[in-house]
C-alpha positions as CSV (number, residue, x, y, z in Angstrom):
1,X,-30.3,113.0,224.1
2,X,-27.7,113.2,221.6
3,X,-28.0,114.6,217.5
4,X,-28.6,110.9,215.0
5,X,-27.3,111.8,211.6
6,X,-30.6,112.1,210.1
7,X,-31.4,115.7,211.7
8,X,-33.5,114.1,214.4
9,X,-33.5,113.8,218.2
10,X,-32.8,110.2,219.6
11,X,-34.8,110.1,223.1
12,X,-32.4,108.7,225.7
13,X,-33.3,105.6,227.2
14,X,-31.9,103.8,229.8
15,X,-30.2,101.3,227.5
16,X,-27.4,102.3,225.2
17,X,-27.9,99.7,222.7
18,X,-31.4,100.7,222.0
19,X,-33.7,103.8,221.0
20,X,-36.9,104.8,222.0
21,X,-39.2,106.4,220.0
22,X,-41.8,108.8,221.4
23,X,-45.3,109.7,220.3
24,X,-44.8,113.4,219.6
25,X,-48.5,114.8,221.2
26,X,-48.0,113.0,224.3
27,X,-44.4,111.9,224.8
28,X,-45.2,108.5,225.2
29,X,-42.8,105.8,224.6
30,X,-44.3,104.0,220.9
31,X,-41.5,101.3,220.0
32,X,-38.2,100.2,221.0
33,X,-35.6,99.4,218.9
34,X,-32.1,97.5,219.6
35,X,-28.7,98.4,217.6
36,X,-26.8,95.1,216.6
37,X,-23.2,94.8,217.8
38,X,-20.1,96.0,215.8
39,X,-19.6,92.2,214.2
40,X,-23.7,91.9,213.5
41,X,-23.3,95.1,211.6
42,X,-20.6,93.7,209.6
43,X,-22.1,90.4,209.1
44,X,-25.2,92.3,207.4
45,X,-23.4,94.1,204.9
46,X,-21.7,91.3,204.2
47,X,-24.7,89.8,203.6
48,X,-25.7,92.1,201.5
49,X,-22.6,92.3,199.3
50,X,-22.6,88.9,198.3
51,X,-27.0,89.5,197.5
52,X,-26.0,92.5,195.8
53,X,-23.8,90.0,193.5
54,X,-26.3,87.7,192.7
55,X,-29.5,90.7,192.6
56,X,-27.5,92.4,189.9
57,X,-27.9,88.9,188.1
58,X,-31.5,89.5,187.4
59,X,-32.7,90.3,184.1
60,X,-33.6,94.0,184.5
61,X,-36.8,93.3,183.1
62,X,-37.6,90.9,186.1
63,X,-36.4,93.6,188.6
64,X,-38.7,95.6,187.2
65,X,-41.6,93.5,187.5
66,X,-40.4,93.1,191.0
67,X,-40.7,97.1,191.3
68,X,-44.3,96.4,189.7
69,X,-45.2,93.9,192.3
70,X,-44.3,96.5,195.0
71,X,-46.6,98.9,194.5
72,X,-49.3,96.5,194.9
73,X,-47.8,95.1,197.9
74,X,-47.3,98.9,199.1
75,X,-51.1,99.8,198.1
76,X,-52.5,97.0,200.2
77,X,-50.9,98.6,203.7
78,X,-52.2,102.0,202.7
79,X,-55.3,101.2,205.7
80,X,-52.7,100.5,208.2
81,X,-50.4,103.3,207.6
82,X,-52.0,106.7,208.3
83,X,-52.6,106.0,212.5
84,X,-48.7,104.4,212.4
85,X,-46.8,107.3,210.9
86,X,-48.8,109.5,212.9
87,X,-48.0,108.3,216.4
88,X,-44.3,107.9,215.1
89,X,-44.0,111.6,213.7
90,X,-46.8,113.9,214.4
91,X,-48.8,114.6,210.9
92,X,-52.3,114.9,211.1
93,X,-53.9,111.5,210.3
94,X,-56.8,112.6,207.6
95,X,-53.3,114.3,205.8
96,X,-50.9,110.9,205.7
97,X,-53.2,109.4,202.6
98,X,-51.2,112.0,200.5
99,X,-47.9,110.5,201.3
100,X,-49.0,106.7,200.3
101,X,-50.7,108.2,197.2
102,X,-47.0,109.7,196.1
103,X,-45.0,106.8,197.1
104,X,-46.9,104.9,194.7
105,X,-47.1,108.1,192.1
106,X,-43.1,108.1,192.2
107,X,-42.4,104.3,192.3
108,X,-44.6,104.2,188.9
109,X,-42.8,106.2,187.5
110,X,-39.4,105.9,188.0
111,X,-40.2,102.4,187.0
112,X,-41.8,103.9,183.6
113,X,-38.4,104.9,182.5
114,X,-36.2,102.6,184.3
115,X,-35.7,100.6,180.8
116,X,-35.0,104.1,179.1
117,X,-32.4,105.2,181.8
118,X,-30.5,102.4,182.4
119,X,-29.8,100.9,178.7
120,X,-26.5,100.6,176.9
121,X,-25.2,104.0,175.2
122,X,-24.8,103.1,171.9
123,X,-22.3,104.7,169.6
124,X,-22.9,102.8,166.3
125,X,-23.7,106.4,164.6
126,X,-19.6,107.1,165.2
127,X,-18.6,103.9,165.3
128,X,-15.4,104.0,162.3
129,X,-15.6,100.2,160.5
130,X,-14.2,97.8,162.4
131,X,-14.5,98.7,165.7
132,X,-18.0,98.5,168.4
133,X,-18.5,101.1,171.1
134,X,-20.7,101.3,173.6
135,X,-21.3,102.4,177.5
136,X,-23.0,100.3,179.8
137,X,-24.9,101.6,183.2
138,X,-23.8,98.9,186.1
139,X,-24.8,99.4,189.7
140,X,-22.4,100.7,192.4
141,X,-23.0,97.8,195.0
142,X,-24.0,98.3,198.3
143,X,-26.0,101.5,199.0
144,X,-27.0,103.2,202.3
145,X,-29.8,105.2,202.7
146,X,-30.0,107.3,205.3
147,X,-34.1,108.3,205.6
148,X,-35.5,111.2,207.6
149,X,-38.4,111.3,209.3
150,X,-40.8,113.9,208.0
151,X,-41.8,111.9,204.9
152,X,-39.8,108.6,205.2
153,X,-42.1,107.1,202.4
154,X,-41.9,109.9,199.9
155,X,-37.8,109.8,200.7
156,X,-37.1,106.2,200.2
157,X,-38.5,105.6,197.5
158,X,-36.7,108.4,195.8
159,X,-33.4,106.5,196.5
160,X,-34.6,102.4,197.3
161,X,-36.7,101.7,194.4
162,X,-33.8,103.4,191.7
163,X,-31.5,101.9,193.8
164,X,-32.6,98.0,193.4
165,X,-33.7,98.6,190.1
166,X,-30.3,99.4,188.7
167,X,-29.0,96.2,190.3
168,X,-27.5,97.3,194.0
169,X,-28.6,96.4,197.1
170,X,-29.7,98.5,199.7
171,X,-29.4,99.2,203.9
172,X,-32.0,101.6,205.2
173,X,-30.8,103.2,208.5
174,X,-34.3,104.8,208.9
175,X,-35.1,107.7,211.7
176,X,-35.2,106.9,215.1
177,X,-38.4,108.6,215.0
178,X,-40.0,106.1,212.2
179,X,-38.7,103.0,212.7
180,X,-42.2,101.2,211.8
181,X,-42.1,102.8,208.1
182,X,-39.0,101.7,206.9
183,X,-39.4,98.3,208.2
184,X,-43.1,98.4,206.4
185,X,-41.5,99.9,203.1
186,X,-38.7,96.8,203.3
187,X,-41.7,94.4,203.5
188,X,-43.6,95.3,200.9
189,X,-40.7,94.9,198.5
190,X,-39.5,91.5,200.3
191,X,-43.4,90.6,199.6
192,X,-42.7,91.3,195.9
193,X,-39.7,89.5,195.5
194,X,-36.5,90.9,196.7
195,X,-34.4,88.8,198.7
196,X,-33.6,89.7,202.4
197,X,-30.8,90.6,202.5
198,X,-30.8,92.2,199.2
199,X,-33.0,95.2,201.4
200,X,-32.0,95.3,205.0
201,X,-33.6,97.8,207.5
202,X,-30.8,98.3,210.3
203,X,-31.4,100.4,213.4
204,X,-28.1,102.3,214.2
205,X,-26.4,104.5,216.7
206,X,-24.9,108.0,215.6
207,X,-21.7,105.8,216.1
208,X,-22.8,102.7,214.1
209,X,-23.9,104.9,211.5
210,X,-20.2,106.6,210.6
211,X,-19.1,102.6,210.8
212,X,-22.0,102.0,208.3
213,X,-20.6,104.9,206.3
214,X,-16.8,103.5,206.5
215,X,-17.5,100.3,205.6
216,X,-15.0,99.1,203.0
217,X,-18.3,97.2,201.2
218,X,-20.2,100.0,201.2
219,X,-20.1,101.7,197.5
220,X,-22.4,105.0,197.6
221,X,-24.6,107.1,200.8
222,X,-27.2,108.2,199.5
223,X,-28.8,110.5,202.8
224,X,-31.6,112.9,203.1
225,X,-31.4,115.3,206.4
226,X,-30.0,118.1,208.2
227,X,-27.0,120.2,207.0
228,X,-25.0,119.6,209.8
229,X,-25.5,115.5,209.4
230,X,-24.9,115.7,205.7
231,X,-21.6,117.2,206.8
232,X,-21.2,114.3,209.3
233,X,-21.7,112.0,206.4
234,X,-19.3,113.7,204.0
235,X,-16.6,113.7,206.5
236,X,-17.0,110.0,207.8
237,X,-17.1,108.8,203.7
238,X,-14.1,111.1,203.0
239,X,-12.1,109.8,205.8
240,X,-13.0,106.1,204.8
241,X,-10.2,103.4,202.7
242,X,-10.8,104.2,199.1
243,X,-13.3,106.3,198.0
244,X,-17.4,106.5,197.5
245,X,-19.9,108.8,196.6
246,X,-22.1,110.7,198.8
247,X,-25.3,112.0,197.5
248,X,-26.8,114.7,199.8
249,X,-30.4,116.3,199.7
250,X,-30.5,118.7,202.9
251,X,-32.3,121.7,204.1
252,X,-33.9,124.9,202.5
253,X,-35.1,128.1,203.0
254,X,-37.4,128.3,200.3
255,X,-38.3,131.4,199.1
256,X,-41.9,132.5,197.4
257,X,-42.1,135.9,195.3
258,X,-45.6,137.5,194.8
259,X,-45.6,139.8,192.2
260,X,-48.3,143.1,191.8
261,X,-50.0,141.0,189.2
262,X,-50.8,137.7,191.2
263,X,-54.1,136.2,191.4
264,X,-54.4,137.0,195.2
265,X,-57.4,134.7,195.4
266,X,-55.5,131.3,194.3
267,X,-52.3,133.3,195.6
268,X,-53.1,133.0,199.3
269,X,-54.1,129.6,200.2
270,X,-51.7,127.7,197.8
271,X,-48.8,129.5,200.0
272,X,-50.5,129.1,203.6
273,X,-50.5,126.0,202.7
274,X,-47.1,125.6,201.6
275,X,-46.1,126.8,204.5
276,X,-48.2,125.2,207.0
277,X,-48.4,121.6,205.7
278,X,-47.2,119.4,207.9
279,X,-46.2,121.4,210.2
280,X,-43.2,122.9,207.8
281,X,-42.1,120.3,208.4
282,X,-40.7,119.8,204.8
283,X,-37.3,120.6,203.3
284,X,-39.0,122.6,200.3
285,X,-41.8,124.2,202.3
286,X,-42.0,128.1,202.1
287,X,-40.3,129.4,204.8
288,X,-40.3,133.2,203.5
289,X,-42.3,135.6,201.7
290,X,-41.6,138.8,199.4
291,X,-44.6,140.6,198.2
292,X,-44.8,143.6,196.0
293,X,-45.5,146.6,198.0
294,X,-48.1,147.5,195.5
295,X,-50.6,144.2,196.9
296,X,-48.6,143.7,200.5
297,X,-51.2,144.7,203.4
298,X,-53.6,142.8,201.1
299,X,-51.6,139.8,201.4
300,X,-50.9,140.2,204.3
301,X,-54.1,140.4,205.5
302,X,-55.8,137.3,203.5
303,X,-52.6,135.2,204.7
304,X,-53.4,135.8,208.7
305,X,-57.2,135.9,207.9
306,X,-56.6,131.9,206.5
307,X,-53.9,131.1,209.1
308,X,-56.0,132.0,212.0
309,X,-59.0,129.0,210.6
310,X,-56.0,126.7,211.1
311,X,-56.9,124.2,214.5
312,X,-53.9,122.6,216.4
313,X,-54.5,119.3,218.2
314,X,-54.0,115.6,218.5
315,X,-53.2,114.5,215.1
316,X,-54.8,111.1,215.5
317,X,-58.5,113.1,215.7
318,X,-59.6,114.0,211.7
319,X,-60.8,117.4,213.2
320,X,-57.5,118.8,213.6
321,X,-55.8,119.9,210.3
322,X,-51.8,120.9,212.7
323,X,-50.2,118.7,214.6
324,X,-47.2,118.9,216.8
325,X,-43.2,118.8,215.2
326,X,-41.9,116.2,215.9
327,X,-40.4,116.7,219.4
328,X,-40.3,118.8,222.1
329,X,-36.6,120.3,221.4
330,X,-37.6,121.3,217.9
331,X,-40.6,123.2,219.2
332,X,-38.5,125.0,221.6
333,X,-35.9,126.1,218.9
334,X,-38.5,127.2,216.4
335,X,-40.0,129.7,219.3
336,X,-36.5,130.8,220.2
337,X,-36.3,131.8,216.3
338,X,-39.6,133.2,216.7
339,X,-39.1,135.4,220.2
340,X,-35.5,136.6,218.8
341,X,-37.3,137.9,215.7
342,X,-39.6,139.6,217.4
343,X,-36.7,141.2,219.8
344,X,-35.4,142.6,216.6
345,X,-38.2,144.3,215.4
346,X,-40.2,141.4,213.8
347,X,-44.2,141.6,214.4
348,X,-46.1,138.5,215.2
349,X,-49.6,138.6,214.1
350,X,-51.0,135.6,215.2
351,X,-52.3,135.8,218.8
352,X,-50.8,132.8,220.8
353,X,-54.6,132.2,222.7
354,X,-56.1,131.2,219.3
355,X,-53.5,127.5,220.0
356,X,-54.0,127.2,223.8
357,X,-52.4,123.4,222.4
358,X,-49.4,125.1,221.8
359,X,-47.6,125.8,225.3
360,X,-43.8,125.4,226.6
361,X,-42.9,121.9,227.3
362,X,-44.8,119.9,224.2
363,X,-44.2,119.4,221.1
364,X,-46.8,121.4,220.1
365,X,-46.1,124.6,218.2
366,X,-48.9,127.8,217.1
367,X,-48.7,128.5,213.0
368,X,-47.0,132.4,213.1
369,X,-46.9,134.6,210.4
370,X,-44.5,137.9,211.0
371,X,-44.0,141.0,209.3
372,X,-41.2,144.3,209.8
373,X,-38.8,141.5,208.8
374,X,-35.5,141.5,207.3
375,X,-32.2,140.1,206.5
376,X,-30.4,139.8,209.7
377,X,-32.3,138.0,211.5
378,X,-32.2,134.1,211.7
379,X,-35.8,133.4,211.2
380,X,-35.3,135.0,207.1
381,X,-31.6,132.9,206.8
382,X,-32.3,129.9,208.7
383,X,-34.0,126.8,208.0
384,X,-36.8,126.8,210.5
385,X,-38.9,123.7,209.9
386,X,-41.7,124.7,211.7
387,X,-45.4,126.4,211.0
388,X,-43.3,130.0,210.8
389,X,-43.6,132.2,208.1
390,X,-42.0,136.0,207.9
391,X,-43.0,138.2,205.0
392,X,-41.2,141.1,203.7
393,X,-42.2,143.8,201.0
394,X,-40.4,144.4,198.1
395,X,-40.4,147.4,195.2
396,X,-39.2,145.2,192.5
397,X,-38.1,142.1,190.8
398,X,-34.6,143.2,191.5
399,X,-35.1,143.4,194.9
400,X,-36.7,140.3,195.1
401,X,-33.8,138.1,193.0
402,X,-31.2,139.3,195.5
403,X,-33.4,139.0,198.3
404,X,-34.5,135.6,197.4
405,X,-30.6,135.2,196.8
406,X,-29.6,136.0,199.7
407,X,-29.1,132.7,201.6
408,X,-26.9,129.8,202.4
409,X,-29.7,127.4,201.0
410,X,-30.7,126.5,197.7
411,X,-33.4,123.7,197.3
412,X,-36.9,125.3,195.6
413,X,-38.2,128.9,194.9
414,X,-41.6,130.0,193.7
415,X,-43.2,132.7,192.2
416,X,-46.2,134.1,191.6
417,X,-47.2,136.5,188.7
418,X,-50.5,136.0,186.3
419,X,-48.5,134.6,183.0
420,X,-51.9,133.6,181.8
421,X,-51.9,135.0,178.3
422,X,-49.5,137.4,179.9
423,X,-46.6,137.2,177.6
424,X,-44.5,140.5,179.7
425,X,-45.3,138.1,183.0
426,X,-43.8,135.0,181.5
427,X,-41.2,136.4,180.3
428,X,-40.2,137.8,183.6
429,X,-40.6,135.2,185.3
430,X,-38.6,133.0,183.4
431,X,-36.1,136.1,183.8
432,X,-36.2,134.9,187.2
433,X,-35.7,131.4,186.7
434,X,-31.9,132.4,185.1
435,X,-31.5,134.6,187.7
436,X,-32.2,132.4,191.1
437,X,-29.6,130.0,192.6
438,X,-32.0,127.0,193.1
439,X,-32.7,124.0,192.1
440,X,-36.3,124.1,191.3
441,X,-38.2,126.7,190.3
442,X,-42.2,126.8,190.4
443,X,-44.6,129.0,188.9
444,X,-47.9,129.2,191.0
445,X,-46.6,126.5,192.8
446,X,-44.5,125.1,195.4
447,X,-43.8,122.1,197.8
448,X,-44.0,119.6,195.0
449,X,-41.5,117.3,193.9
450,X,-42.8,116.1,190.0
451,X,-41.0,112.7,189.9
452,X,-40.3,113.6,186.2
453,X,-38.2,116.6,186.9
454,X,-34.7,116.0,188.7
455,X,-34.8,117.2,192.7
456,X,-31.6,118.9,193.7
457,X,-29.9,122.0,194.9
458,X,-27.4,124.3,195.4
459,X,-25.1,125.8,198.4
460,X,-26.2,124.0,201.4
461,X,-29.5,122.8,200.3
462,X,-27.2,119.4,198.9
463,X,-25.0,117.4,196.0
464,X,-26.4,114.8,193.5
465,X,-29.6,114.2,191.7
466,X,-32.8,112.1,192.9
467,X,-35.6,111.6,190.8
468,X,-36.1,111.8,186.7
469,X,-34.3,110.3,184.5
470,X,-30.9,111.5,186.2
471,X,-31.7,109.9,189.3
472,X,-30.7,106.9,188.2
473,X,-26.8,108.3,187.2
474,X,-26.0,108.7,190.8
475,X,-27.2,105.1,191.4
476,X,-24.6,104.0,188.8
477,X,-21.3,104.3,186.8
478,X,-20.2,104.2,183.2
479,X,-18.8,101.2,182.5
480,X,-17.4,101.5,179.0
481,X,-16.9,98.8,176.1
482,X,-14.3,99.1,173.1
483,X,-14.4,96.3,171.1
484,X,-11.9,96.0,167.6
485,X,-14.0,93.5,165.7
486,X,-12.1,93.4,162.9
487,X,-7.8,93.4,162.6
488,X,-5.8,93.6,159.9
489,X,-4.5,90.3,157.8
């Protein structure tokens, strides 16, 4: 097995020129799917350079329409997807529905304000007599999107649908482990209009991806996935001819702070849930928790008491509300985090026998929720991406802030406080919200991306902007226009 640039695990198969994906509860082979050779790479972003040319031709109103046309092309696959994406990457089936409903959510409206964000800048109010200035948004070219598996929907069509709107064209290189929903997202829009090669789906090798990268026609990355690939991706753009942006939305270790004052009743199962959904699967799911000391064995106790009604299973049957990760090597890292925690000092409360599902060898991994945690041990620094949650008590906001802080990631942080009518909550929370290095900041909620709001981060957790208004900038440059209308006689 070797590491594919999107964070995920290519299973080796007996063919170099292909991959295999593999059904995460059973480790069964699902699809197979071949790389094209050096000079069939080329040829397709050739291809889609001289699309990209004529696309960008398109009134943007029309492109827009196209976008429109999408979503009902998208909405009539929404019976066929659920089973797909969960044989591909392990969600529980009855749980998929939510990803179709916010593909469509987003696509709508990014394509609300698509007119508003991609218009000429006018400067007429300074314009001195004479003279005409304005600044034009024009698309880069060629963009490659590198998607992740653990919401490939939700992903692309944070970066595709901006993407073709502004007027480039677009090559998904989607995870080996959901090949099927890229090349069903790529339909859908060539079923509303795009041209072919216009949006390409490309299946490619660790190896074909840094050529993908290189590529003298390719004008911006745009990829979503591990630290360590987004690294891989900066390097291989940096060391490329000439030069091209890299937009980069990675990891987290998202932090949640429940202050003496929360509503432990809507408290408790907003965070389980953020932290359980999908498996953790999710850059922005909670992945730590501080409580005030003043409510902590409370919490404590109604977060195991909810975790333990949790039932781990085959994903495809509705009865089961966990499913696997997504392969067998990530299960066995996240209970190597798990073991050296508890080797440390870190209590597991969770008795393994209430997941028999969950033994060594499968994918299959038991939700765990550990106290007598702290700061030097990986499982409160790390990005775990699995059903793992550590809690530690606090005596303070203070303590919290540089708790919270206190990590290499960046991406989301919530807290929790009753600002209901509360004006001395509210106003410390929004203390916090100056005080924490993230990019996001929820109050009483978390794992949510609001497609009106701009999704970045900080440190490690990534560059760039997707989403809002400001998505669109890093799908676009400045193109500026000084016109002397009038000379001297």
């Amino acid at each position: 097995m070797s590491l594919n640039p999107s964070g995920t695990i290519i299973q080796s198969d007996t063919d170099p020129s292909s991959q295999t994906t593999l059904i995460p509860h059973n480790q069964q082979p699902l699809v197979i799917r071949t790389y094209p050779s050096l000079n069939q790479l080329d040829k397709c972003i050739q291809n889609a350079a001289v699309a990209q040319e004529k696309w960008a031709r398109v009134p943007l109103k029309q492109r827009i329409a196209i976008g429109r046309k999408f979503i009902e092309e998208f909405e009539k696959m929404k019976e066929e997807i659920p089973l797909e994406l969960t044989l591909q990457m392990g969600r529980p089936v009855k749980q998929v529905p939510g990803e179709v409903r916010g593909t469509l959510q987003r696509a709508d409206y990014m394509l609300s304000i698509a007119e508003k964000a991609l218009k000429d800048v006018s400067l007429a109010d300074t314009d001195q007599p004479g003279f005409r200035r304005y600044i034009k948004r024009v698309p880069l070219g060629v963009v490659l999107v590198v998607a992740p598996w653990n919401y490939p929907y939700l992903v692309m069509v944070n970066s595709v649908l901006p993407a073709l709107v502004a007027g480039n064209s677009v090559i998904i290189k989607p995870s080996p482990q959901t090949p099927l929903s890229a090349e069903r997202f790529a339909a859908a829009f060539h079923n509303a209009g795009v041209p072919k090669d216009a949006l390409q789906v490309i299946h490619l090798s660790p190896e074909l991806t840094t050529r993908a990268v290189q590529h003298t026609l390719v004008d911006f990355v745009a990829f979503t996935g591990s630290v360590a690939g987004g690294r891989a991706m900066d390097i291989a753009a940096a060391e490329a001819e000439g030069f091209k942006g890299v937009g980069l939305e990675l990891g987290g270790k998202d932090p949640a702070y429940v202050r003496a004052d929360a509503d432990l009743d809507y408290t408790v199962p907003e965070l389980v849930d953020g932290a359980f959904f999908n498996s953790g699967q999710s850059c922005c799911s909670v992945e730590r928790i501080y409580v005030h000391e003043s409510i902590f064995d409370d919490f404590v106790a109604r977060f195991v008491e909810l975790t333990k009604k949790y039932k781990l299973g085959d994903p495809t049957d509705p009865e089961y509300n966990l499913g696997p990760v997504c392969s067998v090597a990530s299960a066995e890292r996240i209970r190597k985090q798990v073991a050296d925690a508890v080797a440390a000092g870190a209590k597991a409360l969770i008795p393994e026998d209430l997941f028999p599902a969950a033994t060594s060898g499968t994918a299959f991994v038991a939700p765990q929720v550990l106290i007598d945690v702290d700061h030097s041990m990986e499982l409160m620094k790390e990005e775990t991406f699995g059903p793992v949650i550590g809690i530690q008590k606090v005596a303070s906001d203070v303590e919290a802030i540089a708790l919270m802080n206190d990590s290499p990631y960046g991406l989301t942080a919530s807290v929790w406080t009753n600002a209901q009518n509360n004006p001395e909550s509210e106003e410390a929370f929004l203390h916090l919200v100056d005080e924490l290095q993230t990019g996001t900041v929820f109050l009483n909620r978390c794992d949510y991306l609001d497609p009106a709001l701009a999704w970045t981060g900080v440190k490690k957790s990534g560059r760039g902007v997707s989403l809002s208004i400001f998505g669109y900038d890093q799908l676009t440059r400045a193109k500026s226009v000084h016109m002397k209308i009038k000379t001297s006689q």
